[in-house]
TIMIMAR-904812 format. One line per field, with one value per residue (C-alpha): x, y, z; residue number from 1. Coordinates in nm, 3 decimals. Last residue first. Example, Ala and Ser with C-alpha at 12.3 -4.5 7.8 and 13.67 -1.06 7.14 Angstrom:
REM residues 2
x	c(1.367|1.230)
y	c(-0.106|-0.450)
z	c(0.714|0.780)
k	c(2|1)
//
This chain:
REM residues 220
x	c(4.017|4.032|3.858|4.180|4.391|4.475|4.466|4.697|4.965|4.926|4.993|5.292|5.432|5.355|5.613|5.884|6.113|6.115|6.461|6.594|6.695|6.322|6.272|6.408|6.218|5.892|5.917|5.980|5.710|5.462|5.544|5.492|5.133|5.035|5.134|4.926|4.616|4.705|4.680|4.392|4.180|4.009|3.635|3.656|3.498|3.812|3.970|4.226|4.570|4.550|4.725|4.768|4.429|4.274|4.511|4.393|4.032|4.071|4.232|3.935|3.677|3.888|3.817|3.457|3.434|3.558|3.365|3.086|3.143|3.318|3.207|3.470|3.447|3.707|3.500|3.196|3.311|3.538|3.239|3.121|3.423|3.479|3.109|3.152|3.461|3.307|3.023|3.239|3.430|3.152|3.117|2.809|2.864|3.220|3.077|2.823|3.132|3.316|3.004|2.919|3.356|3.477|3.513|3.811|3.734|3.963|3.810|4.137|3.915|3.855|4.239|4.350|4.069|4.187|4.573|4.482|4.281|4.528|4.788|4.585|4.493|4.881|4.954|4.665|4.835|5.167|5.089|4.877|4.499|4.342|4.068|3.688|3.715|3.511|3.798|3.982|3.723|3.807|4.177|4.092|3.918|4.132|4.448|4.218|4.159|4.523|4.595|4.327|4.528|4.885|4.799|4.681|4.888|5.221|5.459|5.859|6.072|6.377|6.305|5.961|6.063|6.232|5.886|5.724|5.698|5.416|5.399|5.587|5.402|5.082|5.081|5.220|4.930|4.691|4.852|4.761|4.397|4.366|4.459|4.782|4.936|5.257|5.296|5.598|5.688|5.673|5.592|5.452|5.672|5.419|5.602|5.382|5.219|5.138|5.321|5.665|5.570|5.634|5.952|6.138|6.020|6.193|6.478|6.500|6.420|6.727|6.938|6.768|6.814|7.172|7.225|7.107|7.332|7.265|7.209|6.814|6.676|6.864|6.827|6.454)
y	c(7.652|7.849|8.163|8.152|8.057|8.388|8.610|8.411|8.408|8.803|8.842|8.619|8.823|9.142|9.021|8.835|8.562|8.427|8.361|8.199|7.832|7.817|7.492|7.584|7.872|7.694|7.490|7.737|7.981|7.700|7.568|7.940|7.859|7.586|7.702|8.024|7.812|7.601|7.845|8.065|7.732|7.623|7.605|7.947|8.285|8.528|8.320|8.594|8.648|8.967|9.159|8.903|8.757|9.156|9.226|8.937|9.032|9.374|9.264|8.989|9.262|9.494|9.194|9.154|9.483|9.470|9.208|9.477|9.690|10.031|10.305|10.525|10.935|10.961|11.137|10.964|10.587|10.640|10.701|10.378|10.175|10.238|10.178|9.858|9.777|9.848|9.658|9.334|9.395|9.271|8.931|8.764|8.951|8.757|8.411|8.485|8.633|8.306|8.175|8.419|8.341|8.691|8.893|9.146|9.430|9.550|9.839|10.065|10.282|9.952|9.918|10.263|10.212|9.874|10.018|10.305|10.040|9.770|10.108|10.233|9.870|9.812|10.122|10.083|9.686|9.816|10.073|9.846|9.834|9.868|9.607|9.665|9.845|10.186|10.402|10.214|10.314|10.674|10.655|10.452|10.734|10.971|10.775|10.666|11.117|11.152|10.922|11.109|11.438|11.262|11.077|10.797|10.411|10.592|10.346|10.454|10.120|10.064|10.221|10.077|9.714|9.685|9.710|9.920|10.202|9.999|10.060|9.734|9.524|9.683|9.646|9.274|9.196|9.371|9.172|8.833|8.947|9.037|8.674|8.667|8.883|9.082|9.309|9.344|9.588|9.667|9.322|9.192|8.964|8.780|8.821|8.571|8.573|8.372|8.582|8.402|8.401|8.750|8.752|8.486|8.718|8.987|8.815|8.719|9.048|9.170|8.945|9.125|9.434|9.398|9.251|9.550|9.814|10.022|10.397|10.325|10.505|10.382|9.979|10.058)
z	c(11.713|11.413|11.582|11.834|11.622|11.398|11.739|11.876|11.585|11.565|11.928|11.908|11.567|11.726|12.062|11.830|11.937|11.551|11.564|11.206|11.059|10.926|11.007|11.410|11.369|11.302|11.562|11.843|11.698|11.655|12.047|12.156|11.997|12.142|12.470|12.484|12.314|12.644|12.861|12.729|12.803|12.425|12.530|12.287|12.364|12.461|12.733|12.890|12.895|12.944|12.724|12.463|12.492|12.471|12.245|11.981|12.064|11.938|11.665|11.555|11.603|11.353|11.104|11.178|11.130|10.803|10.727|10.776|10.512|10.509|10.247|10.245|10.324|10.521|10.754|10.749|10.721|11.055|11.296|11.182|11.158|11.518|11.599|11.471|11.669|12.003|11.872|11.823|12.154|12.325|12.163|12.002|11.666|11.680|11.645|11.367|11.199|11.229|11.041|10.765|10.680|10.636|10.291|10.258|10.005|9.704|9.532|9.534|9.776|9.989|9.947|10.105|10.392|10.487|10.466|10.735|10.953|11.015|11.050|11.327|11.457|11.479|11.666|11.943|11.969|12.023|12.249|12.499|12.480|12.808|12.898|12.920|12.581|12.580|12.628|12.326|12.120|12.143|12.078|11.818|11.635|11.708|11.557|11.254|11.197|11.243|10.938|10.773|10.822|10.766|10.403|10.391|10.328|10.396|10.336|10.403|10.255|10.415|10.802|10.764|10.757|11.151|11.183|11.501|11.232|11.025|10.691|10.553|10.784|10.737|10.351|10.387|10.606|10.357|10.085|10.256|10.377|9.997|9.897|9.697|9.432|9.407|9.094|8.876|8.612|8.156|8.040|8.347|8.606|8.850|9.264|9.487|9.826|10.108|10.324|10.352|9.989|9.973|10.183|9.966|9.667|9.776|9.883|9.537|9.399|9.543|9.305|9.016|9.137|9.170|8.862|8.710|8.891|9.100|9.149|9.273|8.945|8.728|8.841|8.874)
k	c(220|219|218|217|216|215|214|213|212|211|210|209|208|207|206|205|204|203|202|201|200|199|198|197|196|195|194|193|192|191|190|189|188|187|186|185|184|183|182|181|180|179|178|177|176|175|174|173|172|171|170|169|168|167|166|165|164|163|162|161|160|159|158|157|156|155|154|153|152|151|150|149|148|147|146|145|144|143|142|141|140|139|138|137|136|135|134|133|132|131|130|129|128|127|126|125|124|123|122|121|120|119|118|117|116|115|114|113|112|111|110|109|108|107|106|105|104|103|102|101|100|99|98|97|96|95|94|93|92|91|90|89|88|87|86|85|84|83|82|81|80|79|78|77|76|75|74|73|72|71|70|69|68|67|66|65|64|63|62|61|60|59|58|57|56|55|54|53|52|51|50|49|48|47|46|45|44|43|42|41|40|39|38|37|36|35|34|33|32|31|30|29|28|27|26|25|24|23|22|21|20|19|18|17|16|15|14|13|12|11|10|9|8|7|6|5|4|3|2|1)
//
């Protein structure tokens, strides 16, 4: 790695510090093998990573270039979004549209790996009763055809869970929880502010908000 990056030994290894800081800011871990690395965590935990890396929106992507499909089949997710996005009874912003591409793109690259994501049977009881949830089954639907992957239904469930998260974000809207939007909105603005105090860094970010609220709202 040290050859092929122009540097010099100890300066990999002193990278791979931060890298490892960033993992388990993710839940995940950096094992040494005998001849590389590989990061392990739950699969929700390296999909997360995946999208963060891949996505263009992240100051990430610049430094290291993912691709999770290539540029025909990433056009393929675009159309596909684009579509159920017409049938969502709330527009879904640029950020969000972007971040269910990429959500997508990297679900489809690890369900051909053979890694699937599971969902709790009863937070997915929850979702089935929402609107958005068909919207987001039909996405994977017309999806499963043309890039020929076999997409299961915690999937779904998962693409459910973004749509709802930019629906809240967007609108500020209760999205099936007794929890008023206001104070889930407050609860988590006081995370962010907490957690970057302990963290000692700014964590005033607009995808990191959305993200937070879509996470609690099925928790609470």
């Amino acid at each position: 790695l040290a050859d092929e990056l122009f540097v010099s030994r100890r300066t990999v290894v002193e990278d791979l510090k931060g890298v490892e800081e960033w993992l388990e800011q993710r839940g995940l871990r950096l094992r040494r093998l005998p001849h590389g690395m590989v990061a392990e965590g739950s699969e929700s935990g390296v999909r997360q990573a995946l999208v963060e890396l891949a996505s263009p929106s992240r100051s990430t992507a610049s430094f290291f270039p993912i691709q999770p499909l290539p540029a025909d089949e990433m056009a393929t997710i675009e159309q596909a979004v684009l579509s159920a996005a017409q049938r969502l009874p709330f527009e879904l912003a640029d950020v969000a549209f972007q971040a269910l591409v990429y959500h997508l793109s990297v679900a489809v690259m690890r369900l051909r790996a053979g890694y699937d994501i599971v969902m709790d049977p009863a937070q997915m009881a929850e979702l089935t009763q929402c609107p958005e949830w068909e919207v987001a089954c039909e996405l994977t639907r017309q999806l499963a055809g043309p890039l020929r992957v076999s997409i299961p239904s915690g999937e779904c469930g998962y693409v459910t869970l973004h749509l709802l998260g930019a629906k809240a974000v967007r609108e500020r809207e209760p999205v099936g929880s007794a929890v008023p939007e206001a104070a889930l909105v407050e609860a988590a603005e006081a995370f962010v502010s907490v957690a970057g105090a302990q963290l000692g860094v700014s964590l005033a970010d607009e995808d990191l908000f959305r993200g937070l609220l879509l996470h609690l709202r099925p928790a609470i």
